[in-house]
N, C-alpha and C positions, 0 to 999 in steps of 0.2 A: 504494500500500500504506500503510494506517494513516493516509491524508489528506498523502500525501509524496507529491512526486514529484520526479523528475531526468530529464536529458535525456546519453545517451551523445558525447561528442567524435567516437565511429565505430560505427555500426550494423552488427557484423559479429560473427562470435562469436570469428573470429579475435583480433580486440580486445580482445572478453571474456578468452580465454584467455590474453593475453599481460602481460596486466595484472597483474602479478609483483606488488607489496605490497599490491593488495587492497584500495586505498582506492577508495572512491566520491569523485570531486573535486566539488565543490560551489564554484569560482569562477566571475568574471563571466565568464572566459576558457574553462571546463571545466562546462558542464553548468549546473543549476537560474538561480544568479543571472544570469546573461547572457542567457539565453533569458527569465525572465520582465521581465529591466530593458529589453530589446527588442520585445517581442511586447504588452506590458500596455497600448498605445494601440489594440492592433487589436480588430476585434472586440468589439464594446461591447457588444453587447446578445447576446452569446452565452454561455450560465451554462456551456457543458462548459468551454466555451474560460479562463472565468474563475476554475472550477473549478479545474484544471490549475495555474492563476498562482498561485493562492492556495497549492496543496498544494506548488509550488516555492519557495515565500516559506518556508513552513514549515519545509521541510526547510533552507534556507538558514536559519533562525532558531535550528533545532535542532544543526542542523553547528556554532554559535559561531564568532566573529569568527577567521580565519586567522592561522595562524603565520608565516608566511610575511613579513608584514608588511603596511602601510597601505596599499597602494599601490591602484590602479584594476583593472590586470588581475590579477593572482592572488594580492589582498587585502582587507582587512577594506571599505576605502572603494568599491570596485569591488562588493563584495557588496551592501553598503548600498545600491548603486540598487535592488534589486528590491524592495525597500520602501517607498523612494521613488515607484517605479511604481506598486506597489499603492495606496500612499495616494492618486494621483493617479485612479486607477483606480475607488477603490470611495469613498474620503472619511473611511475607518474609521481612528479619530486609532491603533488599538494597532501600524498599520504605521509611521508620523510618529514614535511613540517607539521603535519598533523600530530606523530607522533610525540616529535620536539618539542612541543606545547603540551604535550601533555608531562613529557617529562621536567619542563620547568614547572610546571600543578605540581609535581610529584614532590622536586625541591623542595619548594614551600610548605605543602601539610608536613613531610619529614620536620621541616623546621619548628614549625606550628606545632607538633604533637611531645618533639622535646621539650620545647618550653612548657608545654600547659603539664605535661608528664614530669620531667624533669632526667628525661634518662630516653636510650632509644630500644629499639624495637628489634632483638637480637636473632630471629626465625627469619629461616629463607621466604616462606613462602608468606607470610602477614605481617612481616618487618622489614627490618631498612635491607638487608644484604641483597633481596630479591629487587627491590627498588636500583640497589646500584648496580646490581647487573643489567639491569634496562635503561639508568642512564650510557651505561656502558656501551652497550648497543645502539643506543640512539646514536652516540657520538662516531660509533664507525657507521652507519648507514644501514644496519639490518642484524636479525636474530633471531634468534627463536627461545621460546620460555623456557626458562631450566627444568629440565626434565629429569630424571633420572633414568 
């Protein structure tokens, strides 16, 4: 719809209905970015397929950087990979400053959460180290989420 797309955490309507505040999640963890930071190597020469990625990039782009905080899975630096993908994907530099903006968001909640915290966020995947591996990334042109 409108060049957007997402992808549901559970395909049932049950899920639909239980979904009491009525947000649409748009993390790496919940739908659009996870699925295009994962799927954007396949399929290379298929336009539905890359169609899809692009209108998840989008809505990822339109949702803005998470509240939630910096982190990999259900934050601003975990979002950023789907644009990292797509840059890898198509070559088009407006996904490379897409994601650089989000790593500068990233920066700052990192900042913001030491101070109000007083101390930082020592886990790869909900703290700072995942975050600096996605600045990391940004700063050479591409990547993919640490995976093990």
């Amino acid at each position: 719809e409108e060049g957007l797309a997402n992808w549901l955490p559970r395909a049932s309507m049950k899920s639909l209905r239980d979904n009491r505040d009525g947000l649409i999640r748009t993390q790496w963890c919940h739908g659009a970015p996870g699925v295009v930071a994962s799927l954007a190597r396949f399929a290379p020469d298929d336009d539905e397929h890359e169609r899809l990625l692009r209108a998840g990039g989008e809505l990822t782009w339109r949702a803005g950087p998470l509240c939630k905080g910096a982190n990999l899975c259900h934050g601003t630096a975990g979002n950023g990979y789907a644009f990292l993908a797509l840059f890898e994907r198509t070559g088009d530099e407006l996904w490379l400053d897409r994601a650089r903006a989000f790593a500068m968001h990233s920066v700052a909640q990192v900042a913001r959460t030491r101070t109000e915290v007083g101390r930082g966020h020592y886990t790869l995947w909900t703290g700072d180290p995942g975050t600096a591996l996605y600045l990391a990334d940004c700063l050479a042109g591409g990547g993919t989420v640490p995976l093990p």
